[in-house]
PDB file of N, CA, C and O in Angstrom, chain B, residues numbered from 101:
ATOM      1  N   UNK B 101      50.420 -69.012-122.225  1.00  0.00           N
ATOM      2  CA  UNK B 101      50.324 -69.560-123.563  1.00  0.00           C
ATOM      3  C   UNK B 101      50.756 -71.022-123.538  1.00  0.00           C
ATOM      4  O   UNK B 101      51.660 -71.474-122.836  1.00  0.00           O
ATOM      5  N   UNK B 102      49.988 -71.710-124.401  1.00  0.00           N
ATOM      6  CA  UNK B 102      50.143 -72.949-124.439  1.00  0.00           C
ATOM      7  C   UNK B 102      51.499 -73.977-125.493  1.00  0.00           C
ATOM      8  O   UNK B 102      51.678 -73.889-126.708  1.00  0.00           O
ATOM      9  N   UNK B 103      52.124 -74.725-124.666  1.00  0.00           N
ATOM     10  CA  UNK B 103      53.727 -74.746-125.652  1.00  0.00           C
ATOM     11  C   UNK B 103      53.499 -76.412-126.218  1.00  0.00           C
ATOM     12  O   UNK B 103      54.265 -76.680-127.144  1.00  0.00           O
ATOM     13  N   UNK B 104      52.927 -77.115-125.962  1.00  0.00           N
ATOM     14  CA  UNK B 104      52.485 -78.268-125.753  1.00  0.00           C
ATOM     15  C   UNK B 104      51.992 -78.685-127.555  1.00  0.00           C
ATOM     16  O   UNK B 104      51.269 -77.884-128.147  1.00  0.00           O
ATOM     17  N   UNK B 105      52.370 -79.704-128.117  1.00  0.00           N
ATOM     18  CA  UNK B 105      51.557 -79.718-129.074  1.00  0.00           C
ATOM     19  C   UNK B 105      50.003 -79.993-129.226  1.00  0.00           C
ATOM     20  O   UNK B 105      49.518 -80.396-128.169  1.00  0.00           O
ATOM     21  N   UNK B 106      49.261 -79.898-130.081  1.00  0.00           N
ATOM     22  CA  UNK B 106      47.741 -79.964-129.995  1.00  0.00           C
ATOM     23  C   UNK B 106      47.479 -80.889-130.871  1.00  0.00           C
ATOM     24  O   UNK B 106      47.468 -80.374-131.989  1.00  0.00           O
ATOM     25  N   UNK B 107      47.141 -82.630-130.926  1.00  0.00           N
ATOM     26  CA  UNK B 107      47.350 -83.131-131.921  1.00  0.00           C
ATOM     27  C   UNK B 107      45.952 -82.814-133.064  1.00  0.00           C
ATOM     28  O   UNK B 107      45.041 -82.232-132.475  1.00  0.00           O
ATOM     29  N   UNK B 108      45.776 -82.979-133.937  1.00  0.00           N
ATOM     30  CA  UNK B 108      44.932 -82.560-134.944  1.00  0.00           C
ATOM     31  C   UNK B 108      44.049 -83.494-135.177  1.00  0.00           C
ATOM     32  O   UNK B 108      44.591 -84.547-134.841  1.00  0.00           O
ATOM     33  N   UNK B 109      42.594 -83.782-135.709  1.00  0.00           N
ATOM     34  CA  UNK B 109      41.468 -84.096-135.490  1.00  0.00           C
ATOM     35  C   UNK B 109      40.994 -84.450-136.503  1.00  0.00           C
ATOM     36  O   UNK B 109      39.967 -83.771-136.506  1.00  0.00           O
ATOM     37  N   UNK B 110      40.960 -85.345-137.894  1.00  0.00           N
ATOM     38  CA  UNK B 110      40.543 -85.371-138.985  1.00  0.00           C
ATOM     39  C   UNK B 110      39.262 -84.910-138.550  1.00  0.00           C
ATOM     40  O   UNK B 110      39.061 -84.923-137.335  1.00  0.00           O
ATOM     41  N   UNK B 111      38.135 -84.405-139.496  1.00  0.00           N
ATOM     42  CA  UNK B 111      36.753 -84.387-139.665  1.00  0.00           C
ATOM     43  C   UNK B 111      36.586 -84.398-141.254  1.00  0.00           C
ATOM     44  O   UNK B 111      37.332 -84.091-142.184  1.00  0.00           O
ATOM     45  N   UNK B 112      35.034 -84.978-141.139  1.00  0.00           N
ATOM     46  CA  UNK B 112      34.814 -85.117-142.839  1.00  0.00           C
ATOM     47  C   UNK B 112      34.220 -83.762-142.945  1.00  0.00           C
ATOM     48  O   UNK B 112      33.599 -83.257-142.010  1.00  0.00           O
ATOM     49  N   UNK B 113      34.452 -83.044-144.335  1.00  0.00           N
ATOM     50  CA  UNK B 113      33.889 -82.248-145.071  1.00  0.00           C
ATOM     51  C   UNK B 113      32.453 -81.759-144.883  1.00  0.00           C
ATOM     52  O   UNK B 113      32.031 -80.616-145.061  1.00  0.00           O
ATOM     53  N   UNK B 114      31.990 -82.515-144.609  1.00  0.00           N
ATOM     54  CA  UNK B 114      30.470 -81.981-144.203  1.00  0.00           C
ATOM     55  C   UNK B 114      30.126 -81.640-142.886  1.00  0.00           C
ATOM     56  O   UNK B 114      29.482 -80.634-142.589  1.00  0.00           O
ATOM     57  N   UNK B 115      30.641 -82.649-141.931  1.00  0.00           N
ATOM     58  CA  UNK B 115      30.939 -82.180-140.446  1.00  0.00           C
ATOM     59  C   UNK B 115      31.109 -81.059-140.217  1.00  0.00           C
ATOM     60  O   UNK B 115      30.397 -80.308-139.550  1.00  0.00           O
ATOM     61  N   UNK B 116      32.474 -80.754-140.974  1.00  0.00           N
ATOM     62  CA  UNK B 116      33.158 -79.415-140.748  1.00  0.00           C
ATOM     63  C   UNK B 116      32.370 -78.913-141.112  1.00  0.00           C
ATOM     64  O   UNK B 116      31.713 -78.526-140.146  1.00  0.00           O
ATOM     65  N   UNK B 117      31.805 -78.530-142.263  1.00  0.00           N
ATOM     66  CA  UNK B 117      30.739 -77.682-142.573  1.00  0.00           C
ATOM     67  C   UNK B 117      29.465 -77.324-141.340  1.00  0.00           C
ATOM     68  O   UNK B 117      28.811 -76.306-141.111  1.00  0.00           O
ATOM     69  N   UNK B 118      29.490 -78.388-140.853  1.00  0.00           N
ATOM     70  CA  UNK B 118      28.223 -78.331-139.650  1.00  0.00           C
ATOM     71  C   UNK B 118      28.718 -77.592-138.469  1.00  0.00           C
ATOM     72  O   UNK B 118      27.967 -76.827-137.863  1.00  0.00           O
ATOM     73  N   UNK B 119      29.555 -77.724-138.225  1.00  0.00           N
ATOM     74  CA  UNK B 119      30.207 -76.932-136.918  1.00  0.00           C
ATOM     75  C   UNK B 119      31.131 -75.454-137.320  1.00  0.00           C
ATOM     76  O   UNK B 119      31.742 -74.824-136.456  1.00  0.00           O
ATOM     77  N   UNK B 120      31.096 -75.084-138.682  1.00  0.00           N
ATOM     78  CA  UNK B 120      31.667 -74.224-138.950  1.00  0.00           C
ATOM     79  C   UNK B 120      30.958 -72.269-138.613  1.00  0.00           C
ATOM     80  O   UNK B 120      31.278 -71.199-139.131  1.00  0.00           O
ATOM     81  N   UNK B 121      30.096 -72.569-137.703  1.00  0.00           N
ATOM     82  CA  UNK B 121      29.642 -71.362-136.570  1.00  0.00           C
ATOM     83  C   UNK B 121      30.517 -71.624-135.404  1.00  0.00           C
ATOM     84  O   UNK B 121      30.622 -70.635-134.678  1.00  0.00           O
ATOM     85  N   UNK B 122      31.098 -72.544-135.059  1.00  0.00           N
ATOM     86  CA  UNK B 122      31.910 -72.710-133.876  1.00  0.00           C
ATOM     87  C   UNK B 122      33.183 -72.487-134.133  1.00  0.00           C
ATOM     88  O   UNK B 122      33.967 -71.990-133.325  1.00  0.00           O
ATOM     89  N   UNK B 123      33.538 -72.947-135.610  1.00  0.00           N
ATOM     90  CA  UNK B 123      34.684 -72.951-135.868  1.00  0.00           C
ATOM     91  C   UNK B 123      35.692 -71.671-136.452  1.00  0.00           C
ATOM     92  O   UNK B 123      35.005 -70.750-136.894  1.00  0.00           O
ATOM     93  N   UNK B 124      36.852 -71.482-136.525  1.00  0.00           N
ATOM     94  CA  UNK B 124      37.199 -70.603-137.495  1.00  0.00           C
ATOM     95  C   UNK B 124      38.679 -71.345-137.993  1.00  0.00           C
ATOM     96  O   UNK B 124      39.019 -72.435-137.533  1.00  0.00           O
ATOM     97  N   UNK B 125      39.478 -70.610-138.972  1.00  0.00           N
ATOM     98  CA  UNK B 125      40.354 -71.329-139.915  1.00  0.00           C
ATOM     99  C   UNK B 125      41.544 -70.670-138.812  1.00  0.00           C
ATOM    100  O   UNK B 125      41.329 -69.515-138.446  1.00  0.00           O
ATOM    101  N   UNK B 126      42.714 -71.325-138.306  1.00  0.00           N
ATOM    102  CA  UNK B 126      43.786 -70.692-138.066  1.00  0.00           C
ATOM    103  C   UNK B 126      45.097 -70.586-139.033  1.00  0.00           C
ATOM    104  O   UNK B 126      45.692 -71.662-139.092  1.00  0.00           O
ATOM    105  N   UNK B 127      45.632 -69.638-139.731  1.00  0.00           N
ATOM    106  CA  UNK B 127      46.399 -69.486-140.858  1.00  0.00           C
ATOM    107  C   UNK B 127      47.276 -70.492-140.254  1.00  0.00           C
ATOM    108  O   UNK B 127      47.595 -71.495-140.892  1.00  0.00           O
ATOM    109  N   UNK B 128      47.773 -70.232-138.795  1.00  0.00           N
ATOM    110  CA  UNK B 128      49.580 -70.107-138.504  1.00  0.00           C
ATOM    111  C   UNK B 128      49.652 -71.249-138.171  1.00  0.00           C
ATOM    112  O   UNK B 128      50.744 -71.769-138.398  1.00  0.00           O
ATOM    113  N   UNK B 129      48.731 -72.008-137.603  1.00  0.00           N
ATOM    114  CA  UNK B 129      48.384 -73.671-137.702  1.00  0.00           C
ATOM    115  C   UNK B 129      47.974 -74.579-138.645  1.00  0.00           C
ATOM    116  O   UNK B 129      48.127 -75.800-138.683  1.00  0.00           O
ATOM    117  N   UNK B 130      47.149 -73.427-139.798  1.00  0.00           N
ATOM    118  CA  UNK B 130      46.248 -74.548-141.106  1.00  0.00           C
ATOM    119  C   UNK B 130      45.339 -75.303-140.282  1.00  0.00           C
ATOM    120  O   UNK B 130      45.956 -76.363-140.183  1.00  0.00           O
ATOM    121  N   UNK B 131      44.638 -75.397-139.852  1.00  0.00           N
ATOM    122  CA  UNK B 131      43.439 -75.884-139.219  1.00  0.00           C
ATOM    123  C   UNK B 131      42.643 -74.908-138.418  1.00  0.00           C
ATOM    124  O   UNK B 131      42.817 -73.759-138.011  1.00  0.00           O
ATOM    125  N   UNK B 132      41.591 -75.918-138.342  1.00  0.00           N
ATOM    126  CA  UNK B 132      40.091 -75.183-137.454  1.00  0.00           C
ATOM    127  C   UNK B 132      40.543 -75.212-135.976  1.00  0.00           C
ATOM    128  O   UNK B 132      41.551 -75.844-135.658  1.00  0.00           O
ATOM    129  N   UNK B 133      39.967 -74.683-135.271  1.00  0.00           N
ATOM    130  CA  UNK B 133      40.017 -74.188-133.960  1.00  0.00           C
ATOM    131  C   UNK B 133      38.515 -73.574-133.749  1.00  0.00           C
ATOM    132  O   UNK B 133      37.757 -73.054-134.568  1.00  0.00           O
ATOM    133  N   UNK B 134      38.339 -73.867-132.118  1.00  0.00           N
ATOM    134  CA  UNK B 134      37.460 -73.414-131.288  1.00  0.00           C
ATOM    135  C   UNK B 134      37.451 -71.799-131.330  1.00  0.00           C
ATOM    136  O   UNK B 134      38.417 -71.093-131.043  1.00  0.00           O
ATOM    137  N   UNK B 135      36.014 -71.291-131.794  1.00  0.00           N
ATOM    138  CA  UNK B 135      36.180 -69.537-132.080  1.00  0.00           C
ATOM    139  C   UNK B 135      36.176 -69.332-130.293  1.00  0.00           C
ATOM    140  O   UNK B 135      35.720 -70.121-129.466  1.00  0.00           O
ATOM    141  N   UNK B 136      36.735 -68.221-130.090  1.00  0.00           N
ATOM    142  CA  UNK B 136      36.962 -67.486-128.895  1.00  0.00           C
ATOM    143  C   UNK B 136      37.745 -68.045-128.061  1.00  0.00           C
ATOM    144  O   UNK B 136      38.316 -67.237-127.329  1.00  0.00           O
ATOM    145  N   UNK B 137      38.100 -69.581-127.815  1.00  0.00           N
ATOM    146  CA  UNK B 137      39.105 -70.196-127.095  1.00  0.00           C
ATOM    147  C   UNK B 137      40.188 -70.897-127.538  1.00  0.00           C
ATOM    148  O   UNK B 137      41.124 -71.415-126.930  1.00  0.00           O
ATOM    149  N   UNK B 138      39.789 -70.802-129.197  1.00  0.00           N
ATOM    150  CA  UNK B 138      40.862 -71.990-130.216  1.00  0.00           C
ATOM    151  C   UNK B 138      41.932 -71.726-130.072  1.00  0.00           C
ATOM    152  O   UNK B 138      42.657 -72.679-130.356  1.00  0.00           O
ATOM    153  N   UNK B 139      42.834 -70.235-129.522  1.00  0.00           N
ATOM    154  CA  UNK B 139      44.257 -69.732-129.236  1.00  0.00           C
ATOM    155  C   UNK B 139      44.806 -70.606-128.107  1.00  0.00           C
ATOM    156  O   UNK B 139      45.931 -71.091-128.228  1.00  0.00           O
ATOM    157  N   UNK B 140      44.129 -70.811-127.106  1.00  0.00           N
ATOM    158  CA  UNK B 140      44.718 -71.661-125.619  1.00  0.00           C
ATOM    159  C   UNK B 140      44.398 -73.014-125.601  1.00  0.00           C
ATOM    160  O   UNK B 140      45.326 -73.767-125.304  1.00  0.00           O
ATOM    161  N   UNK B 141      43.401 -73.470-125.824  1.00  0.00           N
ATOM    162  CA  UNK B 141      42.532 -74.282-125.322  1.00  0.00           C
ATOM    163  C   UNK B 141      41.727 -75.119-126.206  1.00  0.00           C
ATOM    164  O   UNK B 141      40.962 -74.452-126.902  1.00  0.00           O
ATOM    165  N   UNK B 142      41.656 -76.668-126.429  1.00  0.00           N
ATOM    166  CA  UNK B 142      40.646 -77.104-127.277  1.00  0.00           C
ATOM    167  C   UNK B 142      41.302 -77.939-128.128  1.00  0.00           C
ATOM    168  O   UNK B 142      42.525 -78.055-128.206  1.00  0.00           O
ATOM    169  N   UNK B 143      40.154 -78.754-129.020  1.00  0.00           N
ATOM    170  CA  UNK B 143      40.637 -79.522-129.980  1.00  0.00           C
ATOM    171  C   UNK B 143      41.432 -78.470-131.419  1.00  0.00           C
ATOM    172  O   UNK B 143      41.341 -77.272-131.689  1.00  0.00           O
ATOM    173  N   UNK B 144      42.189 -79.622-132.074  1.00  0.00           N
ATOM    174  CA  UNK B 144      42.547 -78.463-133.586  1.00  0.00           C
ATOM    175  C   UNK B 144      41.795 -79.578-134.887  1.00  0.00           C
ATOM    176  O   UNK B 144      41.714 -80.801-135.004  1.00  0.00           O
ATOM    177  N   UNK B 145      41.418 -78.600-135.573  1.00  0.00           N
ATOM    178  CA  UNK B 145      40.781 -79.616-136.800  1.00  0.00           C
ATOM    179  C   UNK B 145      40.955 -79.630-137.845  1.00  0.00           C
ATOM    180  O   UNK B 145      40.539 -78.636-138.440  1.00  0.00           O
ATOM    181  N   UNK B 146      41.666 -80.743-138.707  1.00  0.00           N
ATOM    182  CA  UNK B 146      41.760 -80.754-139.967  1.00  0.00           C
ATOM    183  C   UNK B 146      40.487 -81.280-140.944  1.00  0.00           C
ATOM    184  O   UNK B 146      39.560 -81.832-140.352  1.00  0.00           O
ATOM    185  N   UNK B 147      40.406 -81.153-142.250  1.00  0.00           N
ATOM    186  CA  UNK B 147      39.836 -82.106-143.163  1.00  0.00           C
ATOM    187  C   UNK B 147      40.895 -83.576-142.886  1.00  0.00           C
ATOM    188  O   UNK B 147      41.852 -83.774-142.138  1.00  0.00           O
ATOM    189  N   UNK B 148      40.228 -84.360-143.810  1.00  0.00           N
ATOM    190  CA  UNK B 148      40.363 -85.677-144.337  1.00  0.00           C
ATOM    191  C   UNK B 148      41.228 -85.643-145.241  1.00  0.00           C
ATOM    192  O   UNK B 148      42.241 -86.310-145.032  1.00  0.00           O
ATOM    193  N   UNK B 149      41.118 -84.777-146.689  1.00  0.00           N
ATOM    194  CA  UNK B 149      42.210 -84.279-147.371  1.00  0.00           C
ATOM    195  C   UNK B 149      43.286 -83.848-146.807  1.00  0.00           C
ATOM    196  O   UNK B 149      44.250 -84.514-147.186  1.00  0.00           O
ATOM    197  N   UNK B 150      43.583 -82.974-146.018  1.00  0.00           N
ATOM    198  CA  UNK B 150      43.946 -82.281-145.966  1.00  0.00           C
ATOM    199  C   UNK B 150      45.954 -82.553-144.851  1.00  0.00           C
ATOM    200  O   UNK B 150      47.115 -82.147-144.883  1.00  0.00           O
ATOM    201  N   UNK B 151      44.928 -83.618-143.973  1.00  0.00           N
ATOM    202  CA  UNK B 151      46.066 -84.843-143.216  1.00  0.00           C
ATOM    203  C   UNK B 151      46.388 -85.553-144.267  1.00  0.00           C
ATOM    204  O   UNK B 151      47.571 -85.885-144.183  1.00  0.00           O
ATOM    205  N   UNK B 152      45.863 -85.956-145.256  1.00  0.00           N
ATOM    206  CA  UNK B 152      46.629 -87.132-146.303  1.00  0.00           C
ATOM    207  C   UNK B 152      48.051 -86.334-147.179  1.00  0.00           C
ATOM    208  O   UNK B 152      49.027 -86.818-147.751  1.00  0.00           O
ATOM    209  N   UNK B 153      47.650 -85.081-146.973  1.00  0.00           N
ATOM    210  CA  UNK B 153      48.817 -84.635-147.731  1.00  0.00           C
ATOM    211  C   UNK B 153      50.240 -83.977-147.160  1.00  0.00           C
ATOM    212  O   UNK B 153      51.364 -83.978-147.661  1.00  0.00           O
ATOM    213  N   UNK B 154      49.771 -83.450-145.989  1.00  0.00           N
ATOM    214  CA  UNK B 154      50.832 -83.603-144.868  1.00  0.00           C
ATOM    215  C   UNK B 154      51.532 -84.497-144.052  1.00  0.00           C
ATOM    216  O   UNK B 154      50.959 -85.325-143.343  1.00  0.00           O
ATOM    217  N   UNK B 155      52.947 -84.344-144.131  1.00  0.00           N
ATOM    218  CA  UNK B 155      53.752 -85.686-143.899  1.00  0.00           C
ATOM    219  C   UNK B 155      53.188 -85.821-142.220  1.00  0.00           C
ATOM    220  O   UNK B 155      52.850 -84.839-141.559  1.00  0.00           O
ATOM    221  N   UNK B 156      53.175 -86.799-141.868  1.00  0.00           N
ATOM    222  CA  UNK B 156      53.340 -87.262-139.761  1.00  0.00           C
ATOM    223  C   UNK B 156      54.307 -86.196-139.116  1.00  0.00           C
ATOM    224  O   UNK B 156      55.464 -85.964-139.468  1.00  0.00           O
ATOM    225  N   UNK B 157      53.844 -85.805-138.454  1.00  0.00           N
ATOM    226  CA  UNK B 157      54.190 -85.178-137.230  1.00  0.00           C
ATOM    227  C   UNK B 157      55.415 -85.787-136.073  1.00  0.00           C
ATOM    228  O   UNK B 157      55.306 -86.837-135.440  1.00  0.00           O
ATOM    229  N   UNK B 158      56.406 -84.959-136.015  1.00  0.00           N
ATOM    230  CA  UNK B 158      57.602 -85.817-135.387  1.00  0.00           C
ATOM    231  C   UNK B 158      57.301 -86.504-133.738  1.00  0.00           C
ATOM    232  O   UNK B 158      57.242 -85.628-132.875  1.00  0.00           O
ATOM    233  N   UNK B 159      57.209 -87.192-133.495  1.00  0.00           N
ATOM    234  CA  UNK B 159      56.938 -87.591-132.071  1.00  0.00           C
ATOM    235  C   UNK B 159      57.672 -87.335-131.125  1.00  0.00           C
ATOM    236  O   UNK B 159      58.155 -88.361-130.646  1.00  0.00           O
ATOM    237  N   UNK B 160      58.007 -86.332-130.588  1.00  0.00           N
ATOM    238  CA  UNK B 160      58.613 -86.441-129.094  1.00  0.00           C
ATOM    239  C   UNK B 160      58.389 -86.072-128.142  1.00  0.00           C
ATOM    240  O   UNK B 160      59.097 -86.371-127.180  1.00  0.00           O
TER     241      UNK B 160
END
């Protein structure tokens, strides 16, 4: 299992919409993920909204 953070990916609204056969929603993250590999492996994806309302991510 992967311990590493995954940094997150704005996409616009319609994008997402376009890739959303690839995609699925992860509750425990709040973002999209790669279906069948999004648990280990891969980009993570937010909306555009959706980063504006969540504070930055701590850096270390």
């Amino acid at each position: 299992m992967r311990t590493t953070h995954r940094p997150r990916h704005r996409l616009h609204p319609v994008l997402l919409a376009l890739l959303r056969p690839v995609l699925r929603y992860s509750y425990t993250r709040e973002a999209y993920v790669l279906r069948l590999v999004g648990n280990d492996r891969g980009p993570v994806f937010v909306t555009a909204e959706h980063e504006a309302l969540e504070p930055p991510a701590p850096s270390d």
